[in-house]
HTML snippet that shows the backbone in 3Dmol.js (N, CA, C, O; Angstrom):
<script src="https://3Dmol.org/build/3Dmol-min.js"></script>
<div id="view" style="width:600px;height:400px;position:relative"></div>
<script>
const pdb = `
ATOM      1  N   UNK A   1      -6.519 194.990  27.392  1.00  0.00           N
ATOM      2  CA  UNK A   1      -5.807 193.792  27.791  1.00  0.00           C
ATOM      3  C   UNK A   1      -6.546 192.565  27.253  1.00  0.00           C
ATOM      4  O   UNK A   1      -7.769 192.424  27.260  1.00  0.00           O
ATOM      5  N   UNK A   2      -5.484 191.542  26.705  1.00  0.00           N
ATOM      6  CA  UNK A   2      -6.362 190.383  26.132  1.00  0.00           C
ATOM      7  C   UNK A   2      -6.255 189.515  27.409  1.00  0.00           C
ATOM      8  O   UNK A   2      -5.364 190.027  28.087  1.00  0.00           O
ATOM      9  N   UNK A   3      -6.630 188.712  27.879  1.00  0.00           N
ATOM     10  CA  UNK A   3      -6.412 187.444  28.966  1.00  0.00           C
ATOM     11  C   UNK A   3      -6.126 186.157  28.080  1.00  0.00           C
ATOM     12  O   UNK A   3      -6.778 185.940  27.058  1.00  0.00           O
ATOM     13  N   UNK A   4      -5.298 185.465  28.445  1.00  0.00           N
ATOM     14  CA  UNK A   4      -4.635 184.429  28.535  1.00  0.00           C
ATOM     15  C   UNK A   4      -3.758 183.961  26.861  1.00  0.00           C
ATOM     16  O   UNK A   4      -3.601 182.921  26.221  1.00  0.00           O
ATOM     17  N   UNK A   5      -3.431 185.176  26.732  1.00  0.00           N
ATOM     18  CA  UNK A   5      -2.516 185.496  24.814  1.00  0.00           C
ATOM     19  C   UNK A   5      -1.549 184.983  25.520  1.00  0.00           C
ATOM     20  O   UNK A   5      -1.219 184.843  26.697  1.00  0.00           O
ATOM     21  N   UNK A   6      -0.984 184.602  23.864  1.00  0.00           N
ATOM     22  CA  UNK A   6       0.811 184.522  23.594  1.00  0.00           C
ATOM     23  C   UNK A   6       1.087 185.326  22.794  1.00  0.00           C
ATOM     24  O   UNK A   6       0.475 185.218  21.732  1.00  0.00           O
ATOM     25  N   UNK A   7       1.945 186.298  22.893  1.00  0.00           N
ATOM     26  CA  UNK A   7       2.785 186.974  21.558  1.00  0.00           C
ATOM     27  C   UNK A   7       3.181 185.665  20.556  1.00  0.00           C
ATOM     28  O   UNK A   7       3.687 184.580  20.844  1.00  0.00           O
ATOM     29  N   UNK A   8       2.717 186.251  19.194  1.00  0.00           N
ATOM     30  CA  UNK A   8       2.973 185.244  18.339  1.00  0.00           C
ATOM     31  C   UNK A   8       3.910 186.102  17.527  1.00  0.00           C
ATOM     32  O   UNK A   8       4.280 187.202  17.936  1.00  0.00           O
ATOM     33  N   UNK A   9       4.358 185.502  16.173  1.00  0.00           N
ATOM     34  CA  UNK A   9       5.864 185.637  15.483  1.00  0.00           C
ATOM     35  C   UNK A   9       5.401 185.978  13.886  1.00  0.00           C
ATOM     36  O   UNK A   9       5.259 185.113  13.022  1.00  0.00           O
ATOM     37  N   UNK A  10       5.277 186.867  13.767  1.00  0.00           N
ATOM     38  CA  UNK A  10       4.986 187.308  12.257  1.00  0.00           C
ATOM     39  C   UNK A  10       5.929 186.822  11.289  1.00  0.00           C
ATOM     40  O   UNK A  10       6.789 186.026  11.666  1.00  0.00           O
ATOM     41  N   UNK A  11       5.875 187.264   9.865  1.00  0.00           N
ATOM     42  CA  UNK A  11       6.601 186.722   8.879  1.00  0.00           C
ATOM     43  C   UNK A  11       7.660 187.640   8.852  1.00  0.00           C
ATOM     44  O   UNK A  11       8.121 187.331   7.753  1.00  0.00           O
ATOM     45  N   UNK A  12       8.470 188.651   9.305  1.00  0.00           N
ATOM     46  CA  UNK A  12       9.452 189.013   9.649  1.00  0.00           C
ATOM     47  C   UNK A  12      10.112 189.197  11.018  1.00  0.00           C
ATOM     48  O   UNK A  12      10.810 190.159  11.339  1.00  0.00           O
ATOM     49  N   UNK A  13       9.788 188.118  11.798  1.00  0.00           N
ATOM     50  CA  UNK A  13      10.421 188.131  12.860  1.00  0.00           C
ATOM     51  C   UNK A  13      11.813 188.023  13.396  1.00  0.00           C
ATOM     52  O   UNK A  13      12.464 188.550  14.298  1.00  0.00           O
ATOM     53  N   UNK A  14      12.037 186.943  12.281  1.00  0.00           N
ATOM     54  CA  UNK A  14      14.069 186.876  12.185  1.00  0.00           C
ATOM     55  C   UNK A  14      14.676 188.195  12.049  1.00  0.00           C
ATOM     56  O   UNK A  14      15.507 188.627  12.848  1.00  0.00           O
ATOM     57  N   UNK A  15      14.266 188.811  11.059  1.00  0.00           N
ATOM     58  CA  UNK A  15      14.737 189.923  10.680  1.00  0.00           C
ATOM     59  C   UNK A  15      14.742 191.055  11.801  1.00  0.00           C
ATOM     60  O   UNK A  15      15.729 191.791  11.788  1.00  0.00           O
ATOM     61  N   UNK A  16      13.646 191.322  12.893  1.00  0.00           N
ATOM     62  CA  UNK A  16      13.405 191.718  13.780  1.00  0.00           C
ATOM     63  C   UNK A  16      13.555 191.437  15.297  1.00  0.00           C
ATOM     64  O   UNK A  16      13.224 192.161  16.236  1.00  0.00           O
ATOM     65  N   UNK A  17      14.213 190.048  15.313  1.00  0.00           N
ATOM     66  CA  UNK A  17      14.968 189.913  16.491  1.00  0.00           C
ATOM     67  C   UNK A  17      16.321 190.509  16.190  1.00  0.00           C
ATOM     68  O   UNK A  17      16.671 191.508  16.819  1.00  0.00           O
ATOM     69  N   UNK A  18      17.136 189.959  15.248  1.00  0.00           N
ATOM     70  CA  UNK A  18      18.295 190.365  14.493  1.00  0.00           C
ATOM     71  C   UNK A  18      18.613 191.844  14.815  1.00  0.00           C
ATOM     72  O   UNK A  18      19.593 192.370  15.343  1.00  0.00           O
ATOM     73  N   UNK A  19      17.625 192.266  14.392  1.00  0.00           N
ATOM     74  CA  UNK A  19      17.608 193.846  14.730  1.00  0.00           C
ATOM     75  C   UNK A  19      17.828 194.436  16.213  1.00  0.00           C
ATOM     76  O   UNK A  19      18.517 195.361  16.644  1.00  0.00           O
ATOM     77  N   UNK A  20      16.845 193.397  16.883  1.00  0.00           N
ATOM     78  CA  UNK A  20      17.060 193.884  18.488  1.00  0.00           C
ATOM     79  C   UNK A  20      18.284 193.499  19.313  1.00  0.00           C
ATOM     80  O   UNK A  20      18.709 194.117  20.289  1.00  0.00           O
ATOM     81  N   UNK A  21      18.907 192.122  18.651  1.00  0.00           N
ATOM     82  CA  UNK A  21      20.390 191.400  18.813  1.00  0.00           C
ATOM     83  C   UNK A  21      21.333 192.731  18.490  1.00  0.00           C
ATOM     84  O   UNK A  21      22.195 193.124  19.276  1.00  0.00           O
ATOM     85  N   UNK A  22      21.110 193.216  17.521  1.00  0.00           N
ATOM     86  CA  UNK A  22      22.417 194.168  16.936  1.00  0.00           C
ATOM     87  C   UNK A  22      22.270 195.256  18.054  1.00  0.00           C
ATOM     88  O   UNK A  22      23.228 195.789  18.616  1.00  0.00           O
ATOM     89  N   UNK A  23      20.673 195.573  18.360  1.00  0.00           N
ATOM     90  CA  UNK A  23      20.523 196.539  19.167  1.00  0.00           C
ATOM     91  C   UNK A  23      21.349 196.837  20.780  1.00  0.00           C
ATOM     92  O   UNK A  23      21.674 197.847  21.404  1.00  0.00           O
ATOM     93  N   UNK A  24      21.444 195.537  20.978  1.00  0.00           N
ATOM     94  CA  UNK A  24      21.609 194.840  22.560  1.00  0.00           C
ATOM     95  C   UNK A  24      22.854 194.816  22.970  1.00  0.00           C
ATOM     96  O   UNK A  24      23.248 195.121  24.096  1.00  0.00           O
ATOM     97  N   UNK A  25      23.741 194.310  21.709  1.00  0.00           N
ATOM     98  CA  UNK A  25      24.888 193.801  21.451  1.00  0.00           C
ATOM     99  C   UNK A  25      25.873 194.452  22.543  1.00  0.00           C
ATOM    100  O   UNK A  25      26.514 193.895  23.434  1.00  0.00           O
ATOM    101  N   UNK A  26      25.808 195.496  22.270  1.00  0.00           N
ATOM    102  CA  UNK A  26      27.124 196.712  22.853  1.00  0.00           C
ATOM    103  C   UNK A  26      26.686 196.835  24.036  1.00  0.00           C
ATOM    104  O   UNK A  26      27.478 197.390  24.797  1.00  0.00           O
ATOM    105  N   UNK A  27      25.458 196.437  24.588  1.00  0.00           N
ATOM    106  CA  UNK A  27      25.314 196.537  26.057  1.00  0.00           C
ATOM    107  C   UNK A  27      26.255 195.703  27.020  1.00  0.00           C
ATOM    108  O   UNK A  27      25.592 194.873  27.641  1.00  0.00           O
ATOM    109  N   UNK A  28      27.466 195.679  27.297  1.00  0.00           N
ATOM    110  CA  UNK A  28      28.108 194.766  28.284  1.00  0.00           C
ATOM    111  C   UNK A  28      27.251 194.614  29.494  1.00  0.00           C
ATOM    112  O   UNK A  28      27.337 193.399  29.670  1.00  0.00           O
ATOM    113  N   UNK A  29      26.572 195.013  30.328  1.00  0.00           N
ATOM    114  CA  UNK A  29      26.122 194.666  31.425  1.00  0.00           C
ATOM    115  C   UNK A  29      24.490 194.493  31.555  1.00  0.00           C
ATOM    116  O   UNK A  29      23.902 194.638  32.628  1.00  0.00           O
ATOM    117  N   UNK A  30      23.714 194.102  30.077  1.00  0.00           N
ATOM    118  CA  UNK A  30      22.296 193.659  30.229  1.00  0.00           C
ATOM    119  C   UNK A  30      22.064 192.518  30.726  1.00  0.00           C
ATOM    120  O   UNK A  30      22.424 191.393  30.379  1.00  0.00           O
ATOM    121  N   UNK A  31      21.164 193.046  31.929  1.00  0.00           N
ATOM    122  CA  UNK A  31      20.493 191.553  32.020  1.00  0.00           C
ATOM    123  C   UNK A  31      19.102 191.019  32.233  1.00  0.00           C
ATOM    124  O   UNK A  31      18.208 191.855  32.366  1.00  0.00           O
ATOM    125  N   UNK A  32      18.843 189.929  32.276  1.00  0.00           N
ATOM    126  CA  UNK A  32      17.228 189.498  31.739  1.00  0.00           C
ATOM    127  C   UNK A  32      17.006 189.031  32.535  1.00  0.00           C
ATOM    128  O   UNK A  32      17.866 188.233  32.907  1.00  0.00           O
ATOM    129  N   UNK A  33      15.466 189.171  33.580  1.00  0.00           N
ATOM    130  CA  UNK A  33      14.702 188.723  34.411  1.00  0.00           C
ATOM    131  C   UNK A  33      13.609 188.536  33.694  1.00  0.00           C
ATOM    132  O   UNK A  33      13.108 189.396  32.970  1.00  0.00           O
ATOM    133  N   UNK A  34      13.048 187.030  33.912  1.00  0.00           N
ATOM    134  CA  UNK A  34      11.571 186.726  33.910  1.00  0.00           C
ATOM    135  C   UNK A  34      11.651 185.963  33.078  1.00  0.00           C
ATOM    136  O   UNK A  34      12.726 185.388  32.915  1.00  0.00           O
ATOM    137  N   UNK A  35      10.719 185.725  32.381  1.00  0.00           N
ATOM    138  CA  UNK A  35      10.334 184.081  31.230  1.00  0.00           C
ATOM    139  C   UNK A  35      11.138 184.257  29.853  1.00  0.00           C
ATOM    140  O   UNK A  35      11.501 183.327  29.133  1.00  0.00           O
ATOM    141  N   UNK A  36      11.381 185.843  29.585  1.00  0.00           N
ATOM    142  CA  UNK A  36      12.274 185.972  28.534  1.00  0.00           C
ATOM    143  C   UNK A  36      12.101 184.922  27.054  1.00  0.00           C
ATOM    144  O   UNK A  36      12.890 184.437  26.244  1.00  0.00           O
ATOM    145  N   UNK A  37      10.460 184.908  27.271  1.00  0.00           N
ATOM    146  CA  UNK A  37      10.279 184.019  25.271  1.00  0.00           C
ATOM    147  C   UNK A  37      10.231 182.260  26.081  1.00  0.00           C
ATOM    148  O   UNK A  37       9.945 181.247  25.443  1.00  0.00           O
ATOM    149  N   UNK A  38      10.550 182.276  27.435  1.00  0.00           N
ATOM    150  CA  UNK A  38      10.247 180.759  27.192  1.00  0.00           C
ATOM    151  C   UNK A  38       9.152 179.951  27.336  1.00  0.00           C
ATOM    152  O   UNK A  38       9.157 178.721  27.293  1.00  0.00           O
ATOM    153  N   UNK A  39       8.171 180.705  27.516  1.00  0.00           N
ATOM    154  CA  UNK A  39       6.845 180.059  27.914  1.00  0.00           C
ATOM    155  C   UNK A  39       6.942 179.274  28.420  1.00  0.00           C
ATOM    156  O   UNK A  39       6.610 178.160  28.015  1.00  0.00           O
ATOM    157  N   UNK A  40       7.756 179.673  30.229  1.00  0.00           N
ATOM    158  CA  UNK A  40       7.457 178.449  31.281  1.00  0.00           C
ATOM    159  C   UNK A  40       6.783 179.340  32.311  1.00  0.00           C
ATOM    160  O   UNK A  40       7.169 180.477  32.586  1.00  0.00           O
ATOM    161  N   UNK A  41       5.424 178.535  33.019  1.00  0.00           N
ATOM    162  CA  UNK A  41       4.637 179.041  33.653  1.00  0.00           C
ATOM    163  C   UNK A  41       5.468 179.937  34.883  1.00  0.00           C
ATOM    164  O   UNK A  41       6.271 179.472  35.692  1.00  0.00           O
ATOM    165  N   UNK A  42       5.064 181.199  34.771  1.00  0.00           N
ATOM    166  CA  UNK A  42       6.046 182.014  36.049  1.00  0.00           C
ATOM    167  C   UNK A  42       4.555 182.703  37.009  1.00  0.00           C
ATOM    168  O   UNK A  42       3.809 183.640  36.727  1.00  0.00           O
ATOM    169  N   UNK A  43       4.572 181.680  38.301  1.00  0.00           N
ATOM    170  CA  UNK A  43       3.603 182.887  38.907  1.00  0.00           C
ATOM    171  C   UNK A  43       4.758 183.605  40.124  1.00  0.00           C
ATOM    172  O   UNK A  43       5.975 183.467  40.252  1.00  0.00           O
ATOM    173  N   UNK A  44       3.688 184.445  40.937  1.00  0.00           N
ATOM    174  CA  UNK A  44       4.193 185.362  41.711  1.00  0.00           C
ATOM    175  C   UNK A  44       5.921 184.754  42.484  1.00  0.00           C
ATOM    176  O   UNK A  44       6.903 185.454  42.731  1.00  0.00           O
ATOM    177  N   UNK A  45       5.731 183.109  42.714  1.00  0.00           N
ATOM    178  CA  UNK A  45       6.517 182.965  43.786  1.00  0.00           C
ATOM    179  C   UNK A  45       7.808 182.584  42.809  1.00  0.00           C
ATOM    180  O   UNK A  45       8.884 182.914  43.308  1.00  0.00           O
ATOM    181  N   UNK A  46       7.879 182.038  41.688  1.00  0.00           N
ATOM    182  CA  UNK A  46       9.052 182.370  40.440  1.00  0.00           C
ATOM    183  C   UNK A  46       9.146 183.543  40.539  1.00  0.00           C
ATOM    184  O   UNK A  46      10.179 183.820  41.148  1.00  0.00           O
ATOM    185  N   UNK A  47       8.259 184.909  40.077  1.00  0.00           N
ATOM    186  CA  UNK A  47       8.898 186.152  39.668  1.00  0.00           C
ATOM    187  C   UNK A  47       9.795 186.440  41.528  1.00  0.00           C
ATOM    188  O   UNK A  47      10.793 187.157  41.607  1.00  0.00           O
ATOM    189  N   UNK A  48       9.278 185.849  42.595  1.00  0.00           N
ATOM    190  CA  UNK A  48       9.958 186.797  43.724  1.00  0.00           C
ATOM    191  C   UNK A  48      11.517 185.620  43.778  1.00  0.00           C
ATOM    192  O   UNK A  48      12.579 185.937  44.313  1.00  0.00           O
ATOM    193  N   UNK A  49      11.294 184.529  43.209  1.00  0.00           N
ATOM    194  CA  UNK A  49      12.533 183.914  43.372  1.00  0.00           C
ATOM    195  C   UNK A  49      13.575 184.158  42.222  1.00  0.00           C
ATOM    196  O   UNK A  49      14.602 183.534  42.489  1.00  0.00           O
ATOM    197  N   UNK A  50      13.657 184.712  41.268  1.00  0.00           N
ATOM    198  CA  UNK A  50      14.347 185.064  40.265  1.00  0.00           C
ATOM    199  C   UNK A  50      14.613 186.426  40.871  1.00  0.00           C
ATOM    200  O   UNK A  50      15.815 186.502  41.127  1.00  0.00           O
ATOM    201  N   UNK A  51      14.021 187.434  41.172  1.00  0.00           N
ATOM    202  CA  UNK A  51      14.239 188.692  41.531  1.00  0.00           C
ATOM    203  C   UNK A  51      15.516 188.592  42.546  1.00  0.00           C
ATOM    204  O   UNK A  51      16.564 189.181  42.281  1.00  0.00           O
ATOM    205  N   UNK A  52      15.339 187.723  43.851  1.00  0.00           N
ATOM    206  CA  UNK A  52      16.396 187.741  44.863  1.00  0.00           C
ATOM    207  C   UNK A  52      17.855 187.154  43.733  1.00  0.00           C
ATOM    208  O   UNK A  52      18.941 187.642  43.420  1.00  0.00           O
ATOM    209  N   UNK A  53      17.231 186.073  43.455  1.00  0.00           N
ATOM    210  CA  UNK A  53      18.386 185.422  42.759  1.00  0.00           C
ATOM    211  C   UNK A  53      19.526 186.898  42.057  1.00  0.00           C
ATOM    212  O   UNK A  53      20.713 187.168  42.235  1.00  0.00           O
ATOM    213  N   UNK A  54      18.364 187.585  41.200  1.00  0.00           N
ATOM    214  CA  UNK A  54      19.111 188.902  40.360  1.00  0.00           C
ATOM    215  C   UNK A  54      20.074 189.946  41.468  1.00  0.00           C
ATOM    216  O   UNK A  54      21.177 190.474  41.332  1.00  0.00           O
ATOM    217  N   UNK A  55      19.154 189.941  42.499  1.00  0.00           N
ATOM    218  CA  UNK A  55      19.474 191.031  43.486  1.00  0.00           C
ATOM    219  C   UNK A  55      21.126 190.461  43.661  1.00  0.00           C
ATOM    220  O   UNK A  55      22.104 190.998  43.142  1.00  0.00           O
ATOM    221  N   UNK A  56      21.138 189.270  44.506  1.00  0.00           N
ATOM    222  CA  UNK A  56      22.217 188.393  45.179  1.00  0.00           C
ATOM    223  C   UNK A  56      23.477 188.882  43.945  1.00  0.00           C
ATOM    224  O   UNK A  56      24.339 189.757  44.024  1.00  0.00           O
ATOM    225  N   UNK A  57      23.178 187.994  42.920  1.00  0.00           N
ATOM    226  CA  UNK A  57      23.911 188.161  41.555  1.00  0.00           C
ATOM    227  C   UNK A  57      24.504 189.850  41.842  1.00  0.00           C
ATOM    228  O   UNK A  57      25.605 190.200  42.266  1.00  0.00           O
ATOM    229  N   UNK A  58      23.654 190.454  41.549  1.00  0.00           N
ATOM    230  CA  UNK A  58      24.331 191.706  41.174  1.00  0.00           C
ATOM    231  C   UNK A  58      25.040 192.852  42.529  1.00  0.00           C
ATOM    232  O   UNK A  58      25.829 193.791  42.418  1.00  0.00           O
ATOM    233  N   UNK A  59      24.467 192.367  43.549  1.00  0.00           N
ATOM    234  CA  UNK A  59      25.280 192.777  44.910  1.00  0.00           C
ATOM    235  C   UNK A  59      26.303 192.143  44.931  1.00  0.00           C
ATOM    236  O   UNK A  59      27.257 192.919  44.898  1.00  0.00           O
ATOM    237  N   UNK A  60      26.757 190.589  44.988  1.00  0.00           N
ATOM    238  CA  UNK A  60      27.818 190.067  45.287  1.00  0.00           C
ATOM    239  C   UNK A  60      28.562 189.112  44.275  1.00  0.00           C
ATOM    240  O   UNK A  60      29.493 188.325  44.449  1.00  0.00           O
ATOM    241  N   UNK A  61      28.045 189.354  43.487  1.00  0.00           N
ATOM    242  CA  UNK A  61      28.663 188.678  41.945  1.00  0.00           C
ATOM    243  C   UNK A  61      28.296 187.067  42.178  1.00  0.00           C
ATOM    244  O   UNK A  61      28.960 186.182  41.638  1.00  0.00           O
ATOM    245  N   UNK A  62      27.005 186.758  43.164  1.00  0.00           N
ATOM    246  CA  UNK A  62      26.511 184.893  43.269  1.00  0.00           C
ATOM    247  C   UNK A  62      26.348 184.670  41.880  1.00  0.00           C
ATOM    248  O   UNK A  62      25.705 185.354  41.084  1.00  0.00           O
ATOM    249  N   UNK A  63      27.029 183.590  41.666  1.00  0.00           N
ATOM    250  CA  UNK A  63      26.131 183.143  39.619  1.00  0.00           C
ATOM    251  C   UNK A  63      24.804 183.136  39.708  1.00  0.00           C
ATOM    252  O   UNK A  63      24.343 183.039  40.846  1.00  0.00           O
ATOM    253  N   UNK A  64      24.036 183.215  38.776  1.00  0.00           N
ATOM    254  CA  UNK A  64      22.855 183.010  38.417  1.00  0.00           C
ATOM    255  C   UNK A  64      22.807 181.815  38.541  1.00  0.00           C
ATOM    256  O   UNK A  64      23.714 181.118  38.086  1.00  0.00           O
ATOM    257  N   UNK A  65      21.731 181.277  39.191  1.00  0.00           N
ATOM    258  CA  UNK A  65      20.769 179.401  38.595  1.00  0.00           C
ATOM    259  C   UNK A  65      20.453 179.788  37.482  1.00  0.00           C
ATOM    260  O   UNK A  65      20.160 180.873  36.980  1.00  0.00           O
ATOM    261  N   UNK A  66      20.606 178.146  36.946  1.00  0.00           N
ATOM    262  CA  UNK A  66      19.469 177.479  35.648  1.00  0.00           C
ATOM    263  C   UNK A  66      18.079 177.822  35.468  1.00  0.00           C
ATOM    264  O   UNK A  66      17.222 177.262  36.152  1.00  0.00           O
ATOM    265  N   UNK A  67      17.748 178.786  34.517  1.00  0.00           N
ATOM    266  CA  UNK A  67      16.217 178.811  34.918  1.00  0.00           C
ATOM    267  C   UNK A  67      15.499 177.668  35.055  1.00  0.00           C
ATOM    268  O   UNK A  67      14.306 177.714  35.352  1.00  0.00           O
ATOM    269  N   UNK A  68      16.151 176.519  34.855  1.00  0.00           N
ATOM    270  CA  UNK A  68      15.526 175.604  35.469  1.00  0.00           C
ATOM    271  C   UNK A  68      15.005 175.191  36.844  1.00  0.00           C
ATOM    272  O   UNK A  68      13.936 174.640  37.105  1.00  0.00           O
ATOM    273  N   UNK A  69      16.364 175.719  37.988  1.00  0.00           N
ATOM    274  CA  UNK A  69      16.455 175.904  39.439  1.00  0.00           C
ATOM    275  C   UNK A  69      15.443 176.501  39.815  1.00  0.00           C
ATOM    276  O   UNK A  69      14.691 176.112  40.709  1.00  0.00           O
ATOM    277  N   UNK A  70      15.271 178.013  38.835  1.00  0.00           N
ATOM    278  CA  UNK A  70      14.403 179.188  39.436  1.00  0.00           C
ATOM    279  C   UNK A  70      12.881 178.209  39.132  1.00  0.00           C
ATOM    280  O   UNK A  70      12.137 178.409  40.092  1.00  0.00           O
ATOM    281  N   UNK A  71      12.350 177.429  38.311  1.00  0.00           N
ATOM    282  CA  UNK A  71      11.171 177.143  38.183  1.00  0.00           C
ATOM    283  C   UNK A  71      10.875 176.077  38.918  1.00  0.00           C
ATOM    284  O   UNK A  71       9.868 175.437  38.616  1.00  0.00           O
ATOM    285  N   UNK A  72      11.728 175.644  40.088  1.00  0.00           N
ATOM    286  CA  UNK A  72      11.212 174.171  40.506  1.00  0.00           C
ATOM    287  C   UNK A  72      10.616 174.399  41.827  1.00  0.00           C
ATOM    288  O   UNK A  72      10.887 175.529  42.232  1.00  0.00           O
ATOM    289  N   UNK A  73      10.075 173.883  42.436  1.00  0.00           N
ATOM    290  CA  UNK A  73       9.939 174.152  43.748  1.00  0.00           C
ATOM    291  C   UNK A  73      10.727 174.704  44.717  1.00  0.00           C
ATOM    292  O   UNK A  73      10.303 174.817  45.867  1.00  0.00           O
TER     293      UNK A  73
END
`;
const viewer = $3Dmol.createViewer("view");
viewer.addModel(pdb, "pdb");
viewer.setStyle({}, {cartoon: {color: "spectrum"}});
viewer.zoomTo();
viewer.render();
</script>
């Protein structure tokens, strides 16, 4: 384990998201919890407030918040 990295973006990265886009594509019902590439600080009490948020969402069809919502106080 390194402490306090960022995944960084090699010289074929387009090509290799692209790839994972095509990959994804046909999934109708994926969905994404957590910082998902945005490098906004997520500690414990973001990851437990996005989690309910997902739960709610997918028990009773609540929309998702803005990950903006999920990161504010």
């Amino acid at each position: 384990m390194v402490r306090d990295t960022y995944p960084i973006y090699d010289l074929k990265y387009k090509e290799s998201f692209a790839a994972a886009v095509r990959m994804t594509k046909p999934l109708t019902n994926l969905k994404l919890l957590g910082r998902t590439g945005a490098y906004w600080y997520n500690n414990s009490d973001h990851s437990m407030k996005m989690s309910i948020a997902m739960a709610r969402h997918l028990l009773s069809g609540a929309p998702m918040a803005d990950k903006e919502a999920l990161f504010t106080a």
